[in-house]
N, C-alpha and C positions, 0 to 999 in steps of 0.2 A: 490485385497482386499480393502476393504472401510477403510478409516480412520477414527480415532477415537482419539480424544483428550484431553477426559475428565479428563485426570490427569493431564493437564494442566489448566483446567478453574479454576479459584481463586487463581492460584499462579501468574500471573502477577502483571503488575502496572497499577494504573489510566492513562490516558490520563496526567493528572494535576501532577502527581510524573511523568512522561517521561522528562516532558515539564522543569518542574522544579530542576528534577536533571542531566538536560543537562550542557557537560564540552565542548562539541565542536558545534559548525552554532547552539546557543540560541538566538543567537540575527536575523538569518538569519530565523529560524524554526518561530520565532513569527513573523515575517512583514509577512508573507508567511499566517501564521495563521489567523491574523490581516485582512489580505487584503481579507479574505474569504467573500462575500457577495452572495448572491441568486439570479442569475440571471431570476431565469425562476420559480415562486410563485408555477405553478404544481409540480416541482420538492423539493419543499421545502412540500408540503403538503403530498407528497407520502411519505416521509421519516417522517413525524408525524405520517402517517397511521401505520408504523410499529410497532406503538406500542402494547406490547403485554404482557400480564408476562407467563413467561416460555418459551418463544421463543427464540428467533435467537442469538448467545452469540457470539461476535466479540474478536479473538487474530490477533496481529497484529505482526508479528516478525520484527525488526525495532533495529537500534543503530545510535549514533547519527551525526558520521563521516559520514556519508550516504548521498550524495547532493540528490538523490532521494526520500530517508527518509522525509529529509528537505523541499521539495516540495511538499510532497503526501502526505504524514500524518497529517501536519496541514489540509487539505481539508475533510481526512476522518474521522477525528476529531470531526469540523465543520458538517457536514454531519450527521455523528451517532446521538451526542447529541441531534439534534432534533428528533430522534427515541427513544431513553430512552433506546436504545440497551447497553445491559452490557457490555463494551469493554475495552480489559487489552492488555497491552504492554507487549511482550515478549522479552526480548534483547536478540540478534541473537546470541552472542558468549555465555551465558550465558542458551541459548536453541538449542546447536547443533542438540541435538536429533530431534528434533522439523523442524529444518532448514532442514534435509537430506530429510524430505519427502518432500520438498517441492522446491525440484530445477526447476532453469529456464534455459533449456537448459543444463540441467546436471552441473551449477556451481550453487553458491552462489548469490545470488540478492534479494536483500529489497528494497522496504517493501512489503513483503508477508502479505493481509489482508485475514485472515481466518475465515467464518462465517459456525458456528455448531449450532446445537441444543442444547438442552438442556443438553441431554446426552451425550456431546461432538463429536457426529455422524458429520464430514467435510458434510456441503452441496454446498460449493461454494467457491473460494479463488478471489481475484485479486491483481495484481502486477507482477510487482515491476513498473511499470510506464504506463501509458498510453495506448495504444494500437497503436497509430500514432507514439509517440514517441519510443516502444521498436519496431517496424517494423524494425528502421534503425541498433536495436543491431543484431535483428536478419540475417539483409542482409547480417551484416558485420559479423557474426557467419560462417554463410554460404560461404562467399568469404576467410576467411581466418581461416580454422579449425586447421592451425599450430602456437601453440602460440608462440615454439620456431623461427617460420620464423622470415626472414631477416627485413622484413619489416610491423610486425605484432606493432611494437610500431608507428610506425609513422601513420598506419592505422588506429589504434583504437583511439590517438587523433584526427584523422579527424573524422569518429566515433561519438565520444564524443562532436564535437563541431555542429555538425549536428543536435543530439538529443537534444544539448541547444537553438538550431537555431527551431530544432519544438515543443518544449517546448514554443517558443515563449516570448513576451518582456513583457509584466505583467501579470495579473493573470486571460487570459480569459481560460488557459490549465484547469482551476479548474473547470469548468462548462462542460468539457469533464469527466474530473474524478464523478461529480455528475453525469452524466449521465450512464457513466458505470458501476458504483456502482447501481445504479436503475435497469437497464438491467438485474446486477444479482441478483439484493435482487427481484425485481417481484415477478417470479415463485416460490419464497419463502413463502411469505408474503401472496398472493390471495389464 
């Protein structure tokens, strides 16, 4: 069955109230934000082409303890605003409902970018991180489906420092994320 989200469009928050009434990584979420530049002018002009009125309405379900949050959302941010795309922040405990359709791997994982129609019709989602970077959650999904094993803690920080390891050491992961964000807005948008 198709999703449909339209009782949620207009009850989130601006990008600028997320940013602003952040209590945890606000100082981490803005260098992140900050350090957003354009590396590649086609891909900056494709995301102006988006513009449109009554088109494409962006939820992002997002909280701000989130170190993936913290790194993807300042870029989708950046991203959007050059489309004029209407985009509202859903805070994930605050949108359960919201969050169960939209597991990764059958748990919990943000930031879920979700882009609908008008009438709230789901046409596309991405997230909760990269596609090179969640490769490595997924391996480690697959190698170790027992949360309770013995040695599932010690695996998932290795895990975890892998994905910071392809995430990589400044901000070129961001011009991945613009690109995948393009991949799926296209077929949207033409």
């Amino acid at each position: 069955m198709a999703k449909n989200l339209k009782e949620k469009l207009g009850s989130g928050i601006s990008p600028r109230e997320f940013m602003d009434g952040m209590t945890k990584n606000k100082e981490a979420f803005q260098e992140w934000y900050d350090a957003f530049e354009w590396k590649d002018e086609a891909d900056r002009q494709f995301f102006r082409s988006c513009r449109r009125e009554g088109g494409l309405h962006c939820l992002i379900l997002a909280s701000d303890w989130c170190g993936d949050v913290v790194r993807n959302v300042p870029v989708v941010f950046q991203a959007l605003a050059e489309s004029g795309m209407p985009v509202e922040v859903l805070i994930m405990e605050e949108n359960l409902d919201v969050m169960e359709q939209f597991l990764t791997m059958g748990g919990r994982a943000i930031p879920i970018v979700i882009f609908t129609d008008a009438s709230g019709n789901v046409l596309a989602q991405w997230g909760p991180r990269p596609k090179h970077v969640q490769a490595v959650m997924v391996a480690f999904k697959q190698a170790n489906p027992d949360r309770n094993a013995a040695d599932y803690e010690e695996n998932i920080k290795v895990a975890r420092a892998e994905m910071l390891r392809q995430y990589g050491e400044g901000s070129g992961y961001q011009t991945v994320i613009v690109k995948e964000l393009r991949d799926l807005l296209a077929p949207l948008v033409s």
